[in-house]
C-alpha positions as a Markdown table, in Angstrom:
| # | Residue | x | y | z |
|---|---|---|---|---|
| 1 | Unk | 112.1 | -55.6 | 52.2 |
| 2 | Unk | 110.6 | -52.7 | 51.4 |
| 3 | Unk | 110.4 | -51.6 | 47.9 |
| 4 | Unk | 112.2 | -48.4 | 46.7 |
| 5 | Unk | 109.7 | -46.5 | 44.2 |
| 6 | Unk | 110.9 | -43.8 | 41.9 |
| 7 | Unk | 109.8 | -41.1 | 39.4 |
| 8 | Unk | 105.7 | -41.2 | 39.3 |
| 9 | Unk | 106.3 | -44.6 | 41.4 |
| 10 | Unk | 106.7 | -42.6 | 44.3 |
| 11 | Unk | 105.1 | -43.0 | 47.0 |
| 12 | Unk | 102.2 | -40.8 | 47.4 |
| 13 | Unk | 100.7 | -39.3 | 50.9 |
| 14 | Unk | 97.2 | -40.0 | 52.2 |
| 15 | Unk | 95.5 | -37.6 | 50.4 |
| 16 | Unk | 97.1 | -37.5 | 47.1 |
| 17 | Unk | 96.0 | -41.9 | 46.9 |
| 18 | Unk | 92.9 | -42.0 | 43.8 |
| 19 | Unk | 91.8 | -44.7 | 42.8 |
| 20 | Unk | 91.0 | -45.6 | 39.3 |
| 21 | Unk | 87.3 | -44.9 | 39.6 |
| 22 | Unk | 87.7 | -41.9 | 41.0 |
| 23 | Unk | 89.7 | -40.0 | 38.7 |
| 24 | Unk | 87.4 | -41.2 | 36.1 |
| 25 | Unk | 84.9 | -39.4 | 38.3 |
| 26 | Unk | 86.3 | -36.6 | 38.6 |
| 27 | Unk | 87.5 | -35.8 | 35.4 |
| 28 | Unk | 83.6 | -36.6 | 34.5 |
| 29 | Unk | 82.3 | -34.1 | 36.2 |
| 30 | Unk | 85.3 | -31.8 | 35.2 |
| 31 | Unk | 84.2 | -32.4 | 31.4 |
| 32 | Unk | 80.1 | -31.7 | 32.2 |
| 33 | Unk | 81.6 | -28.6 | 34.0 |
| 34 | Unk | 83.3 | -27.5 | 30.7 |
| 35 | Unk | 79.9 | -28.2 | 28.7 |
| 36 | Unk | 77.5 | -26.5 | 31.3 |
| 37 | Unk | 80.0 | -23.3 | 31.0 |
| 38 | Unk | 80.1 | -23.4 | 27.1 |
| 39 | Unk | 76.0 | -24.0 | 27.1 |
| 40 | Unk | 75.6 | -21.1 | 29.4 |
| 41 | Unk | 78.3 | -19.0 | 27.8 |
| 42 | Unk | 76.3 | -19.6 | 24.3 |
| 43 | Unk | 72.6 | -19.4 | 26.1 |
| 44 | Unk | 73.9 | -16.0 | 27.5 |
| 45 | Unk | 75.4 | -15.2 | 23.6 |
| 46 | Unk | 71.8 | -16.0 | 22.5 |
| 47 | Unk | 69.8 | -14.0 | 25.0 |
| 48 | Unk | 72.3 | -11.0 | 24.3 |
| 49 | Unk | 71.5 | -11.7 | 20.5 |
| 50 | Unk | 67.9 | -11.8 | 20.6 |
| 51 | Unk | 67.7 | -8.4 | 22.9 |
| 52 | Unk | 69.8 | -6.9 | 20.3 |
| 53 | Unk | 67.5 | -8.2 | 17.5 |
| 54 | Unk | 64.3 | -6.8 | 19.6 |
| 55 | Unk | 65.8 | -3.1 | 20.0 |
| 56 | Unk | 66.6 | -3.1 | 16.6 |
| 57 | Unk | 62.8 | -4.0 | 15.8 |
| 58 | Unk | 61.4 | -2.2 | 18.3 |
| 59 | Unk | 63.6 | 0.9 | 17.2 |
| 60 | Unk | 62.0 | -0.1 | 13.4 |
| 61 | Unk | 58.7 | 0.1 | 14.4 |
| 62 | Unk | 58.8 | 3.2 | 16.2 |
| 63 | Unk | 60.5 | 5.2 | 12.6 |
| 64 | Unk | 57.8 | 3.3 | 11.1 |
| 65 | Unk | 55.1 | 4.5 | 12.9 |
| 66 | Unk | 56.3 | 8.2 | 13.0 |
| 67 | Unk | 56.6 | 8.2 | 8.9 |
| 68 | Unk | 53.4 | 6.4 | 8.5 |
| 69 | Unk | 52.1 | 8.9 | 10.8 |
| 70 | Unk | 53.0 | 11.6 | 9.2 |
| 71 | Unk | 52.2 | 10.3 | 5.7 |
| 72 | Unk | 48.5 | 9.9 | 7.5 |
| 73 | Unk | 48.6 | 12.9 | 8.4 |
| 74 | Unk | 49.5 | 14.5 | 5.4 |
| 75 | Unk | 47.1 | 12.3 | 3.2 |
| 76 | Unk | 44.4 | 13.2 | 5.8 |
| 77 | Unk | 44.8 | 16.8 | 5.5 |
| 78 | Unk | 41.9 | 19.0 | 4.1 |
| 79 | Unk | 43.1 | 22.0 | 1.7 |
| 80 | Unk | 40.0 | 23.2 | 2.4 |
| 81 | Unk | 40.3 | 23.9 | 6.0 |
| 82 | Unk | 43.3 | 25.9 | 5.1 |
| 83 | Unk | 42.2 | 27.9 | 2.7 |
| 84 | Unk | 39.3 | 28.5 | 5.4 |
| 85 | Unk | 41.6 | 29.7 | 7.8 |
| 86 | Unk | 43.7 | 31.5 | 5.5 |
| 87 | Unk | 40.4 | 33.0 | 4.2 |
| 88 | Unk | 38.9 | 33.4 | 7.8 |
| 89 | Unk | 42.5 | 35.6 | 8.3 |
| 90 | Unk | 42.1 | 37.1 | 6.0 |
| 91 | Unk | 38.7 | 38.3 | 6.3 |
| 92 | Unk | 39.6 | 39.5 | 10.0 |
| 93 | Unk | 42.1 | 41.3 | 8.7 |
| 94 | Unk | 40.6 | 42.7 | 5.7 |
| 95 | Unk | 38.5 | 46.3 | 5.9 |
| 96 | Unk | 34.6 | 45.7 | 6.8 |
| 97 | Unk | 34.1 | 49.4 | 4.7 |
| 98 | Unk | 34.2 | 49.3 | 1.2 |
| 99 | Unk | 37.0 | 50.8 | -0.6 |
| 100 | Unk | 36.8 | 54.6 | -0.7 |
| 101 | Unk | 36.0 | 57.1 | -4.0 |
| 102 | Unk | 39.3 | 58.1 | -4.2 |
| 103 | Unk | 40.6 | 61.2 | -5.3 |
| 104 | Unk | 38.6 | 63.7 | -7.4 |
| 105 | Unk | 40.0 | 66.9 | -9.1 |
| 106 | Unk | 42.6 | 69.6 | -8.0 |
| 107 | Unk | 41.9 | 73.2 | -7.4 |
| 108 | Unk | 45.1 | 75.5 | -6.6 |
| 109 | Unk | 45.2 | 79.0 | -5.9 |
| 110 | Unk | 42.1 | 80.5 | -4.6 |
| 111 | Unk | 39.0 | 78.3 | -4.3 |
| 112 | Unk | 35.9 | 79.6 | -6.6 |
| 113 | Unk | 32.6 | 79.4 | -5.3 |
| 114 | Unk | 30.9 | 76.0 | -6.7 |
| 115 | Unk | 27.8 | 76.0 | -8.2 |
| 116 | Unk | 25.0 | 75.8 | -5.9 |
| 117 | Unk | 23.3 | 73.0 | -8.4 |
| 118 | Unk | 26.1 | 70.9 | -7.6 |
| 119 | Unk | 27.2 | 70.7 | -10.9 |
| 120 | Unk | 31.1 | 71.5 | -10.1 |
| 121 | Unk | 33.6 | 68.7 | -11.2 |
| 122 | Unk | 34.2 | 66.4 | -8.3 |
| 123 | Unk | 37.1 | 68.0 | -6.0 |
| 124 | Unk | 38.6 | 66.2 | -3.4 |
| 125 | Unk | 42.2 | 68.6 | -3.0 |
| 126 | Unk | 42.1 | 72.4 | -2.2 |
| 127 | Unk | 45.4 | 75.0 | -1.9 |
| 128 | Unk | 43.1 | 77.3 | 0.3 |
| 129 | Unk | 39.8 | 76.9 | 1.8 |
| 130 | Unk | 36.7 | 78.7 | 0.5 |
| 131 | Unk | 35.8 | 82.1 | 0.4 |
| 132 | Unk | 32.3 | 82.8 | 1.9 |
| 133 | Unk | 29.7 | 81.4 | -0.6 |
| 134 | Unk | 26.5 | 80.9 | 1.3 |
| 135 | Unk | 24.4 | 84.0 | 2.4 |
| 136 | Unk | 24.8 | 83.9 | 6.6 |
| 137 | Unk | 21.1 | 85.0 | 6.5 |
| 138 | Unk | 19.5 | 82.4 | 4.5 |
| 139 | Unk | 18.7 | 78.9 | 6.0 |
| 140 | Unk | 20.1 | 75.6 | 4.4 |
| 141 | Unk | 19.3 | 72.0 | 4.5 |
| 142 | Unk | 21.9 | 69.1 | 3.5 |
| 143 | Unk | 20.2 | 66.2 | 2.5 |
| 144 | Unk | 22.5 | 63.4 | 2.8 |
| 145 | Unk | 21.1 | 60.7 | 0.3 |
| 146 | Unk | 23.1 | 57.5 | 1.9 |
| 147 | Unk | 22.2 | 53.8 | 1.5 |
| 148 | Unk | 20.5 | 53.6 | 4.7 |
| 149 | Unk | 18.6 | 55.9 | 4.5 |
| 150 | Unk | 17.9 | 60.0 | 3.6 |
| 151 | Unk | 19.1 | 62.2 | 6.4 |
| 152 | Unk | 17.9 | 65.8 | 6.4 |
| 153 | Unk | 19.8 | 68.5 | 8.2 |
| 154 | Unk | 19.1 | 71.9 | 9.0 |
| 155 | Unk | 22.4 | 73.8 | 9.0 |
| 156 | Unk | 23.1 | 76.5 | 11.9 |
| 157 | Unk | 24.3 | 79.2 | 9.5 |
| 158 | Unk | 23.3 | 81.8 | 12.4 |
| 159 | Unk | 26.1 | 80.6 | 14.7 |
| 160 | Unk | 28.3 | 79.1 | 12.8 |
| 161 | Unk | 28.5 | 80.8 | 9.4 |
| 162 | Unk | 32.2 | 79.6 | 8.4 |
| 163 | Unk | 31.7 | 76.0 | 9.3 |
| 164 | Unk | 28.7 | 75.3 | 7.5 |
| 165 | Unk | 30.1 | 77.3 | 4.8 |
| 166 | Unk | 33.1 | 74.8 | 4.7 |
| 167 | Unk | 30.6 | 71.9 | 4.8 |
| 168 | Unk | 28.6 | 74.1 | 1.7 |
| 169 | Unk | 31.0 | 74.4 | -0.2 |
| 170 | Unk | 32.4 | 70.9 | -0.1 |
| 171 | Unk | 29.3 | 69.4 | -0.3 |
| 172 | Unk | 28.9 | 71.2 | -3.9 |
| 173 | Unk | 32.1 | 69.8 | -5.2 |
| 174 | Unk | 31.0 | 66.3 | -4.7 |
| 175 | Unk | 33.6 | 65.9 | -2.0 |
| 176 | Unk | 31.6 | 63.4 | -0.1 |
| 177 | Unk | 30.2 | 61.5 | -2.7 |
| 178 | Unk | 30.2 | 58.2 | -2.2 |
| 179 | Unk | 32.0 | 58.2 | 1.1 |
| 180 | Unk | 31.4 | 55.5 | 3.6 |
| 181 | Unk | 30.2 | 56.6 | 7.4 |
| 182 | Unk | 33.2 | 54.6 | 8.7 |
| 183 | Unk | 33.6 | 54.6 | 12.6 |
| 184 | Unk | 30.4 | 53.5 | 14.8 |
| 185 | Unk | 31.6 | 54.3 | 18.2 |
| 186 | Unk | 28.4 | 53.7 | 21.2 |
| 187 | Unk | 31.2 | 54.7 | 23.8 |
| 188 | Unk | 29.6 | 58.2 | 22.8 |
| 189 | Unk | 26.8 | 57.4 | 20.3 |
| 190 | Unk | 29.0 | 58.8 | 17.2 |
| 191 | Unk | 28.7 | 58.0 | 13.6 |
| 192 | Unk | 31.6 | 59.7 | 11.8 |
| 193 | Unk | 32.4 | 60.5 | 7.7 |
| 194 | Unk | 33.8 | 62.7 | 5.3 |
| 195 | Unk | 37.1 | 60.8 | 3.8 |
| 196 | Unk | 37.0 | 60.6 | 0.6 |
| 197 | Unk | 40.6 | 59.4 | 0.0 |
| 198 | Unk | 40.7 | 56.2 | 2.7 |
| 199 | Unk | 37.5 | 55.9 | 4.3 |
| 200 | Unk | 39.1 | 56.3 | 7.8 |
| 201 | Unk | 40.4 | 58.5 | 10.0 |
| 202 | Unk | 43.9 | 58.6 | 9.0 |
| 203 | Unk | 42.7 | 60.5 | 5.7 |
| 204 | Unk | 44.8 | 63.7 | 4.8 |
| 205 | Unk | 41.8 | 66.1 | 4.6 |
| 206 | Unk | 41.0 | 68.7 | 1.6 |
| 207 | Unk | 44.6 | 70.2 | 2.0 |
| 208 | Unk | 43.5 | 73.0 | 4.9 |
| 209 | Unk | 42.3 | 73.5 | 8.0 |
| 210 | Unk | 39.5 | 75.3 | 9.3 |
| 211 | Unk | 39.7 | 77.9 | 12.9 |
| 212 | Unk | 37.2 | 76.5 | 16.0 |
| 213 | Unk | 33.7 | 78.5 | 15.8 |
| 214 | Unk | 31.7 | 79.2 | 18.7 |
| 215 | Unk | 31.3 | 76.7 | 21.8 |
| 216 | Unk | 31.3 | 75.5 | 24.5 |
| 217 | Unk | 29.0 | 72.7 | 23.1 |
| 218 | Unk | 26.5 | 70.5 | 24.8 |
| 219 | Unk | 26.3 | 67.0 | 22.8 |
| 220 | Unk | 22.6 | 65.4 | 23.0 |
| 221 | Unk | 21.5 | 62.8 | 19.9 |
| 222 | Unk | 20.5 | 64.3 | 16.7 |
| 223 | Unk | 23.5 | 66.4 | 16.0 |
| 224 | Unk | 26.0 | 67.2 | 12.9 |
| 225 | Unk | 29.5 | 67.5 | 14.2 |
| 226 | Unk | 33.1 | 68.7 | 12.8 |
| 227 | Unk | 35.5 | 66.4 | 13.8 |
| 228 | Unk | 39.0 | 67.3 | 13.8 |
| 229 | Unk | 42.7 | 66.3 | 16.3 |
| 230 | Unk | 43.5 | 67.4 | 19.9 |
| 231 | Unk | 45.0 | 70.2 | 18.1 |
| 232 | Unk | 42.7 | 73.6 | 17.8 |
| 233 | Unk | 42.0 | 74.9 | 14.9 |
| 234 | Unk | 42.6 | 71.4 | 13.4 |
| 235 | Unk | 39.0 | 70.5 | 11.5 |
| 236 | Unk | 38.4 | 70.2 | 7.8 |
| 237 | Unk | 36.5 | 67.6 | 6.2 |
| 238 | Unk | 36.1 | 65.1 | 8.8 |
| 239 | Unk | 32.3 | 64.9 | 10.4 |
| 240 | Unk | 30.0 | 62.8 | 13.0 |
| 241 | Unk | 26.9 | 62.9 | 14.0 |
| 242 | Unk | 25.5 | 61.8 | 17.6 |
| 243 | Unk | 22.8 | 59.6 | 17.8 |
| 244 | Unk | 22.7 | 59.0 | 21.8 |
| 245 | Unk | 22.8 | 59.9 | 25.3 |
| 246 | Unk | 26.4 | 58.6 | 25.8 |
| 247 | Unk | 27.5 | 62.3 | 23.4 |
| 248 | Unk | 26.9 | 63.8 | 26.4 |
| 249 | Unk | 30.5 | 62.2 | 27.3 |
| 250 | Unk | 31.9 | 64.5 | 24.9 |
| 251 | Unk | 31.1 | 67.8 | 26.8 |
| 252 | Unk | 34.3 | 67.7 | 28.1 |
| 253 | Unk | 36.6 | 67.1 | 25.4 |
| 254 | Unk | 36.5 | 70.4 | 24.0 |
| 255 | Unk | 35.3 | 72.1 | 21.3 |
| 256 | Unk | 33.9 | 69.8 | 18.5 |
| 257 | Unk | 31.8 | 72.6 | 16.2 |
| 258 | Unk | 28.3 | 71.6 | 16.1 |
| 259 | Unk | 26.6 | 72.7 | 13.3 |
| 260 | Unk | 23.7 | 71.3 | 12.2 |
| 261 | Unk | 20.9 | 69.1 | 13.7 |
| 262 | Unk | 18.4 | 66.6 | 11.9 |
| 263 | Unk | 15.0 | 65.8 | 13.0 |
| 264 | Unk | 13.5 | 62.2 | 14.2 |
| 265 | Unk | 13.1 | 60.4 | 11.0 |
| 266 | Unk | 17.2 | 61.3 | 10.7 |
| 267 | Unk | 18.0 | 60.2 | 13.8 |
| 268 | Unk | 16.0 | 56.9 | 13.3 |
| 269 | Unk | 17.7 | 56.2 | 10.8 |
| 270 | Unk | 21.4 | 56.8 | 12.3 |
| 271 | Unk | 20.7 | 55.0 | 15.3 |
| 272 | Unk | 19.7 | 52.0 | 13.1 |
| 273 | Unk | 23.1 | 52.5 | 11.6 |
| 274 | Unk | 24.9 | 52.7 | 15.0 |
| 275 | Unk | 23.1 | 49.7 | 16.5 |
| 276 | Unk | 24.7 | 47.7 | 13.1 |
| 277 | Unk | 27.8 | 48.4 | 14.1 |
| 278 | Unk | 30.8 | 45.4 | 14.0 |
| 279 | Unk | 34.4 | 45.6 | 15.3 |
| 280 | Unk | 36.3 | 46.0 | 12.3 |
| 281 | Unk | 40.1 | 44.2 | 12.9 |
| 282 | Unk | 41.7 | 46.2 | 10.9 |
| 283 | Unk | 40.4 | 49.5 | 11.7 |
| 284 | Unk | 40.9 | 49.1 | 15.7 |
| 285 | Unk | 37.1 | 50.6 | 15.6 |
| 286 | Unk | 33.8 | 49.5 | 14.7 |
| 287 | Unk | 32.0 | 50.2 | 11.8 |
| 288 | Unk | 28.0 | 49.9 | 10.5 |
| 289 | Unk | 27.4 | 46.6 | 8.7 |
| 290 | Unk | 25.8 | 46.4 | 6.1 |
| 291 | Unk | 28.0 | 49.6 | 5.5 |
| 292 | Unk | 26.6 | 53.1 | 4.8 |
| 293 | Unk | 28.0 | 54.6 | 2.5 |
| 294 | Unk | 26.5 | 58.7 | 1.3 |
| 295 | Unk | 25.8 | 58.6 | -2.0 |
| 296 | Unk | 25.4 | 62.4 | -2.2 |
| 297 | Unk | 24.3 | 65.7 | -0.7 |
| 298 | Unk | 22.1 | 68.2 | -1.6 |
| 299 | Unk | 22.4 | 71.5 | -0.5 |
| 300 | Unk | 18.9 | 73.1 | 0.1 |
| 301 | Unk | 18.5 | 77.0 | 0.4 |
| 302 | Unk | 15.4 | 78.3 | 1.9 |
């Protein structure tokens, strides 16, 4: 008879038959499966771990290296070097002429004739220009004591009576005293002077204008020049002289009122000047270095 089986008696089919040892088996290798999962679930928590702890680190040493850096950097500067550059700045931007006289004394109303010994109260401001105090006739001479040298002119009182006048008269009220020769341009071989109040060409002049005399001019070396704007009619205080070929270049600029030449040892000396010539930053020019400055003039009748 055949046995009747019930509950977890019952009979199994083919493939659902274990036998002891193999459940033991399989439940074995069910357990290591467990464990290999849970040592590579925790390997893979450690890996994650340390390559969080190694950008953190990393990240450390990177702010670390930037702040010890800059704390090098700072430690390592030299104050020196920028006070040099500040310095060297400076210096570019800073005049090469020396600072000008400055104003003298005031003369409104009508301008007296100065003293021809020079011995007027310096005057650097004028309400109207001079009346005529040289003698057309006569012959002059400026000597213009500077610091490079002493520059003799002879004046052309013959064809230009009014300008040298001007130039006279100024001279004998000390207006160029101590004025530096301030632009040095070889373009056209110039040397140019005469402001008292800045010592460049943006001065304001003796407070009026002189008309144009004579012309058309030929520029050669060795001249005395009145400078003035494009404007006519525009000169006052403001002179150059022209120490080269390259004044020729001038002859078509229009009328700049020669008036005065000086002779070899003058021009020697203002071509000396020329050749000493630096850019000056601050000027947009260049100017003679050491600088010249005219310490006075003499005006010589006869």
């Amino acid at each position: 008879m055949t046995p009747v089986t019930r509950g977890r008696d019952r009979a199994r089919g083919p493939h659902e038959l274990r036998s002891p040892a193999v459940a033991t088996d399989k439940r074995q290798r069910q357990k290591e499966g467990r464990e290999a999962r849970v040592a590579y679930e925790r390997a893979q928590r450690a890996r994650a771990d340390r390559r969080r702890r190694i950008s953190v680190l990393v990240a450390l040493v990177v702010v670390a290296a930037v702040v010890l850096g800059s704390a090098a950097l700072l430690a390592g500067r030299d104050d020196s070097n920028d006070t040099a550059a500040t310095t060297t700045s400076t210096t570019a931007a800073a005049s090469l002429v020396p600072a000008p006289p400055g104003p003298g004394a005031s003369i409104t109303g009508e301008t007296p004739c100065p003293p021809a010994d020079g011995s007027a109260e310096r005057t650097t401001s004028f309400e109207n220009p001079p009346p005529m105090c040289i003698d057309p006739a006569a012959t002059y001479t400026a000597r213009i004591t500077t610091s490079a040298g002493t520059v003799d002119v002879e004046l052309d009182t013959a064809s230009m009576p009014n300008t040298v006048n001007n130039f006279v008269v100024l001279s004998r009220y000390g207006y160029y005293d101590e004025t530096a020769i301030f632009r040095a341009d070889a373009s056209i071989d110039i040397l140019q002077g005469g402001a008292p109040i800045t010592n460049d060409n943006s001065d304001s002049g003796p407070g009026y204008t002189i008309a144009d005399e004579g012309g058309p001019f030929t520029y050669v070396p060795g001249q005395l020049v009145m400078a003035r704007t494009s404007a006519p009619n525009s000169a006052g205080a403001q002179f150059f002289f022209t120490t080269g070929p390259n004044a020729s270049n001038l002859d078509t600029q229009g009328t700049y009122a020669v008036f005065g030449t000086t002779d070899a040892a003058g021009l020697d000396i203002l071509q000396q000047a020329l050749a000493s010539a630096v850019p000056d930053a601050s000027a947009g020019y260049s100017t003679p270095q050491p600088p010249v400055v005219i310490q006075s003039i003499e005006i010589i009748e006869g």
